[in-house]
DSSP file (Angstrom, degrees, kcal/mol; ACC not computed):
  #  RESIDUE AA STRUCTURE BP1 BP2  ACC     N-H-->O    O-->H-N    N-H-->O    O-->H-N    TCO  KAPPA ALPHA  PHI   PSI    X-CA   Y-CA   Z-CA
    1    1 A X              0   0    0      0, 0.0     2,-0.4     0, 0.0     0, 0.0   0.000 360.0 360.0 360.0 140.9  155.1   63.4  -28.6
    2    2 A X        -     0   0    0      2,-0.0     2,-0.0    10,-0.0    11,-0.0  -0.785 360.0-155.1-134.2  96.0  158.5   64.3  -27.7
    3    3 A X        -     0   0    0     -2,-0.4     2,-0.6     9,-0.0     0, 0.0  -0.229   8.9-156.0 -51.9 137.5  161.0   66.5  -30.7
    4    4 A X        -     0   0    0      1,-0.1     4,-0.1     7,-0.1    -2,-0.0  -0.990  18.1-161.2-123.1 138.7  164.4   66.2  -30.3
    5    5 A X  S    S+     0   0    0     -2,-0.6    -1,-0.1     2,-0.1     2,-0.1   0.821  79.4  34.6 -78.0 -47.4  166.4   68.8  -31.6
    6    6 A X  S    S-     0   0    0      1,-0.2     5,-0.2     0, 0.0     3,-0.2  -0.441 112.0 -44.7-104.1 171.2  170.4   66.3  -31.7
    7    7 A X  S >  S-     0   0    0      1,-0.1     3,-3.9     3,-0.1     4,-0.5  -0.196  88.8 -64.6 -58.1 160.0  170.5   62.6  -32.4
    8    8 A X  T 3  S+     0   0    0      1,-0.2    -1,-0.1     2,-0.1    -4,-0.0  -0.054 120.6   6.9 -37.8 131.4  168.3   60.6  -30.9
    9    9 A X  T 3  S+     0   0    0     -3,-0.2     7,-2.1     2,-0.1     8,-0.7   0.378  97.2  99.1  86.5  -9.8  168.9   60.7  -26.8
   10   10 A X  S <  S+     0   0    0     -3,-3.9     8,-0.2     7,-0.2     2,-0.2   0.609  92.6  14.5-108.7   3.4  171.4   63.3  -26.7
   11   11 A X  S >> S+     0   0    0     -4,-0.5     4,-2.9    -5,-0.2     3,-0.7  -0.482  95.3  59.3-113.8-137.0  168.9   66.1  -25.8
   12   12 A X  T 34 S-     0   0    0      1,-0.2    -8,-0.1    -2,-0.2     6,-0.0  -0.442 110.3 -16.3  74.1-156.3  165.0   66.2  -24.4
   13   13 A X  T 34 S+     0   0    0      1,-0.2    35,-0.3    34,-0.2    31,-0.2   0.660 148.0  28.0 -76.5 -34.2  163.9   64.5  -20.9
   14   14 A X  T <4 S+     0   0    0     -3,-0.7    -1,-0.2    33,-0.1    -2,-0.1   0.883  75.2 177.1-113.9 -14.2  166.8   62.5  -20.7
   15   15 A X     <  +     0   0    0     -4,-2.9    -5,-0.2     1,-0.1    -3,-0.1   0.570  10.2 161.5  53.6  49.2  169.3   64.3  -22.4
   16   16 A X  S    S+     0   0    0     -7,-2.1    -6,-0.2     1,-0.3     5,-0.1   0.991  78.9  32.2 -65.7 -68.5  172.7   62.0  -21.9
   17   17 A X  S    S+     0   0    0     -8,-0.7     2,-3.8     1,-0.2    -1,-0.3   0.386  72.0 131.9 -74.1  15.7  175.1   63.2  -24.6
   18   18 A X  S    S+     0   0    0     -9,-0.2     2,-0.4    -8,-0.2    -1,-0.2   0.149  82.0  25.2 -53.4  41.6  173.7   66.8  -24.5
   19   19 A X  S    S-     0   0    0     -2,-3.8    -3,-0.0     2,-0.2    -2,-0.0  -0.969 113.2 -65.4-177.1-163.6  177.8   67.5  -24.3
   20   20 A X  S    S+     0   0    0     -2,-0.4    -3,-0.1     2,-0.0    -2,-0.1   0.867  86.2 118.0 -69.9 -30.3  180.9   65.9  -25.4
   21   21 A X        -     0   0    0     -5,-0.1    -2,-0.2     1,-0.1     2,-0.1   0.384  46.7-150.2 -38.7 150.7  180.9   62.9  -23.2
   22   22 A X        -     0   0    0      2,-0.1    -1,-0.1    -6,-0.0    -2,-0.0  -0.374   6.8-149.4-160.1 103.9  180.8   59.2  -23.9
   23   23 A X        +     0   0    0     -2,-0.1     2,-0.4     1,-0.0    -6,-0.0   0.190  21.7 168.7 -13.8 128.1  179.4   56.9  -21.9
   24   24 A X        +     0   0    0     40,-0.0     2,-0.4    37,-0.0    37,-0.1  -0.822  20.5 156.6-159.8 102.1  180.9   53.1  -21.9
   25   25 A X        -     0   0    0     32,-0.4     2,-0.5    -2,-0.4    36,-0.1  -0.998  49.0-110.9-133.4 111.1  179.1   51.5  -18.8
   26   26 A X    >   -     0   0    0     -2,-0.4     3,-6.2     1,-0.1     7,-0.3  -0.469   3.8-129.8 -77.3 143.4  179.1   47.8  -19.3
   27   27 A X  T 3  S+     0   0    0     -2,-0.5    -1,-0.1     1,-0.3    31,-0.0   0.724 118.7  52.5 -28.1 -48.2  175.7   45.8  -20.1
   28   28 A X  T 3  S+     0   0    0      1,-0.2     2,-0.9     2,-0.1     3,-0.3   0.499  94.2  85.4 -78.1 -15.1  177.4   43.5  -16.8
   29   29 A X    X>  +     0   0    0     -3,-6.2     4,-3.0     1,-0.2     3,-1.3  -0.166  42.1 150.3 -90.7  44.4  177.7   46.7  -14.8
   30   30 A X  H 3>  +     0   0    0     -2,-0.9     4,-2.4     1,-0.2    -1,-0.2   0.679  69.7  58.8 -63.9 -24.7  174.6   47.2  -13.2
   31   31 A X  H 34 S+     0   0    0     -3,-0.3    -1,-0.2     2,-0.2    -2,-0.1   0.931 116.6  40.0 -33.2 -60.2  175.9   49.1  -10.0
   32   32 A X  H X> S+     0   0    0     -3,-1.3     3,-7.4     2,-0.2     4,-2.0   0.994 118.0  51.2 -52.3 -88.5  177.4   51.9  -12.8
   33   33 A X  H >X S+     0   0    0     -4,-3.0     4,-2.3     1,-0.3     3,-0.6   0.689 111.4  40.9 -31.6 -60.9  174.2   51.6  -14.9
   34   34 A X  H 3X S+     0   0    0     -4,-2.4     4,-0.6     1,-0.3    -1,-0.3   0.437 112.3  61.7 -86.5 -13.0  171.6   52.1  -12.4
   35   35 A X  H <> S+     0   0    0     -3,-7.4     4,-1.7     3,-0.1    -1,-0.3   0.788 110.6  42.4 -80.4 -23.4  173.9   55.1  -10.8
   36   36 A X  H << S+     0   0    0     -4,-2.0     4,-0.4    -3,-0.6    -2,-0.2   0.805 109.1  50.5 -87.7 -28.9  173.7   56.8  -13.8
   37   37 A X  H  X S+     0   0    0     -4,-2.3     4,-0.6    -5,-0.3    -1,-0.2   0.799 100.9  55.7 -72.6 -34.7  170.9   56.5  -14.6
   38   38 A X  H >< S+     0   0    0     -4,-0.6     3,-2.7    -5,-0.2     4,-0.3   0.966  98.3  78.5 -59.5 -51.1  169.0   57.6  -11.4
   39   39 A X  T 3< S+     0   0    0     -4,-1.7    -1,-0.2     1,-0.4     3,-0.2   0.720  91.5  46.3   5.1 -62.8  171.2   60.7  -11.9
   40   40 A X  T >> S+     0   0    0     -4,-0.4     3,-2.2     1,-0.2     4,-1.6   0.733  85.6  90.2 -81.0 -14.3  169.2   62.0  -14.4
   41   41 A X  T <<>S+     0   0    0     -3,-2.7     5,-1.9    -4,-0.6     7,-0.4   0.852  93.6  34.3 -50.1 -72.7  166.2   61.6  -12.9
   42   42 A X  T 345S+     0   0    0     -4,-0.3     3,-0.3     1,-0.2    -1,-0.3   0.236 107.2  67.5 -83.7  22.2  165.8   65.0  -11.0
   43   43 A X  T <45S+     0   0    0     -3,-2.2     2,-1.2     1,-0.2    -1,-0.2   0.863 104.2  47.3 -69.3 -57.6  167.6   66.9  -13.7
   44   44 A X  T >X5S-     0   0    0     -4,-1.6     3,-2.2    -3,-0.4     2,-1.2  -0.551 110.1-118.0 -70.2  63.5  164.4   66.1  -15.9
   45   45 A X  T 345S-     0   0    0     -2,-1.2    -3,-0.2     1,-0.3    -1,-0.1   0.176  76.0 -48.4  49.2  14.4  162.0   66.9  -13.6
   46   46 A X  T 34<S+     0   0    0     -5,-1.9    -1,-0.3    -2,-1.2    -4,-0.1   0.356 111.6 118.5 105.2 -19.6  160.8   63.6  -13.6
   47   47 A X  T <4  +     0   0    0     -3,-2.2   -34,-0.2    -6,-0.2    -2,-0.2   0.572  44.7 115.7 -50.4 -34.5  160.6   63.3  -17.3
   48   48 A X     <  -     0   0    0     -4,-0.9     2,-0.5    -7,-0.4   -34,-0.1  -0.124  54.0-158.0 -37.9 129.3  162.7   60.8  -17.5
   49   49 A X     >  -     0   0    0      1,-0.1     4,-2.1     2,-0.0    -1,-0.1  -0.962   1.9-164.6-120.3 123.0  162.2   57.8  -18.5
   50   50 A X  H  > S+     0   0    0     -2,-0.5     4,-1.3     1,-0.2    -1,-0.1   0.847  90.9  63.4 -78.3 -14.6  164.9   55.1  -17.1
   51   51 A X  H  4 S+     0   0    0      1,-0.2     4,-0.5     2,-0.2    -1,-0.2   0.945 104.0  48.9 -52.5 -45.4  163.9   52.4  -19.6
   52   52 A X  H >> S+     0   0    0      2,-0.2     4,-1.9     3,-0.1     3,-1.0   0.896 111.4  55.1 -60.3 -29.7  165.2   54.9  -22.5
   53   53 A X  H >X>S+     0   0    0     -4,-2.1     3,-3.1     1,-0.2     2,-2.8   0.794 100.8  49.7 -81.1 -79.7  168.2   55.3  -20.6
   54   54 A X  H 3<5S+     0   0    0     -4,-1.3    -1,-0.2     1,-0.3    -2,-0.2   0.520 106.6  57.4  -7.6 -19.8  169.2   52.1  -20.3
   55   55 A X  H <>5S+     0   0    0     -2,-2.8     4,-0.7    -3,-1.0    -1,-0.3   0.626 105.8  53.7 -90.8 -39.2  168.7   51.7  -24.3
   56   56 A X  H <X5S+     0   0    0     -3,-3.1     4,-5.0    -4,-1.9     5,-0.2   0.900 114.0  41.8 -70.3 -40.7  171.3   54.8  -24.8
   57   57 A X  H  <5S+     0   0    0     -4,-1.9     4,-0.5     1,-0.2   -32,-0.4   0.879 115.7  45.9 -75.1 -12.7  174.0   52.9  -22.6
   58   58 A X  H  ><S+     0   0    0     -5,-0.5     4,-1.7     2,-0.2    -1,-0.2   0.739 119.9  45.6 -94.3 -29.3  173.5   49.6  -24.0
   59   59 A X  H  X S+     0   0    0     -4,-0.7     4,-5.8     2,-0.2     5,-0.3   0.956 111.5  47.2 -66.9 -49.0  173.5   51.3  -27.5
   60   60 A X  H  X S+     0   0    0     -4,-5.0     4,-0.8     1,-0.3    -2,-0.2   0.644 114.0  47.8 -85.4   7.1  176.4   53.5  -27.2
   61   61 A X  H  > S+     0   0    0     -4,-0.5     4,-2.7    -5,-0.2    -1,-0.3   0.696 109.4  49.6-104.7  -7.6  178.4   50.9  -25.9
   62   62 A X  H  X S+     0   0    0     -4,-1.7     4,-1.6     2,-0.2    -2,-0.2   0.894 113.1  48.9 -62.1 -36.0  177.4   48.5  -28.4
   63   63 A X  H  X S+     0   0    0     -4,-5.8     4,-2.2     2,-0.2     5,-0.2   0.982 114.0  47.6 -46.0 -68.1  178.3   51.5  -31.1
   64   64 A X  H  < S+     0   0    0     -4,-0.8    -2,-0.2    -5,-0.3    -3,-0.1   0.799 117.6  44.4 -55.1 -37.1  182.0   52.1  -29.1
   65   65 A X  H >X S+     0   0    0     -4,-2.7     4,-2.3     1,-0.2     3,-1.2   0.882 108.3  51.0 -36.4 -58.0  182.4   48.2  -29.2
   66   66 A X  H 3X S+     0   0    0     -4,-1.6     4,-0.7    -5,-0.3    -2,-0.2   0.842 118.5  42.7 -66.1 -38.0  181.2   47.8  -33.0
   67   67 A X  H 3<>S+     0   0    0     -4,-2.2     5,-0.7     2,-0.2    -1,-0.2   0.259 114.3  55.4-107.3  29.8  184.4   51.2  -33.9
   68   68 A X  H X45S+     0   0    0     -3,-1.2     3,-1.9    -5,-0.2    -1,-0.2   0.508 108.8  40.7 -99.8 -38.5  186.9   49.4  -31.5
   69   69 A X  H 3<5S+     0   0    0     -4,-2.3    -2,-0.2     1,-0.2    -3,-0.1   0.735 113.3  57.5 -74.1  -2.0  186.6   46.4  -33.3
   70   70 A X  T 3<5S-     0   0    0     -4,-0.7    -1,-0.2    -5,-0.1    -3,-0.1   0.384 118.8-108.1-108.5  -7.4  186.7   48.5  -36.6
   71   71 A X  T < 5       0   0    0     -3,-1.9    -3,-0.2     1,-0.1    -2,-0.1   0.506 360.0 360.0 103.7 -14.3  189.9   50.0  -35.6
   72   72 A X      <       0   0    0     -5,-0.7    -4,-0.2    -8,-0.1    -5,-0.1   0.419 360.0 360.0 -92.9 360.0  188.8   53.6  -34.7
């Protein structure tokens, strides 16, 4: 089991948003994705899991999309 202290994904093993940042990597951008993700890899110690990351970027640009279109 793995507790997360922040929303889901921004701490733990893979720990994106653990800061201010925000990620907008497009789905089409797999160069981008797959740099960013390896990234984390030896920050988490190996913890990491890159399917979950992939799930954050594809969320949180689907989120940044969803409050563009919303006006925000």
């Amino acid at each position: 089991m793995i507790a997360e202290k922040g929303y889901l994904g921004t701490s733990g093993p893979f720990g994106i948003g653990a800061n201010t940042g925000i990620y907008y990597i497009k789905p089409d951008d797999q160069v981008q994705r797959d740099a960013l993700v390896l990234a984390r890899q030896p920050i988490a110690f190996g913890l990491s899991d890159p399917a979950w990351g992939y799930r954050v970027y594809d969320q949180s640009y689907a989120n940044l999309e969803a409050m563009a279109a919303m006006g925000l």
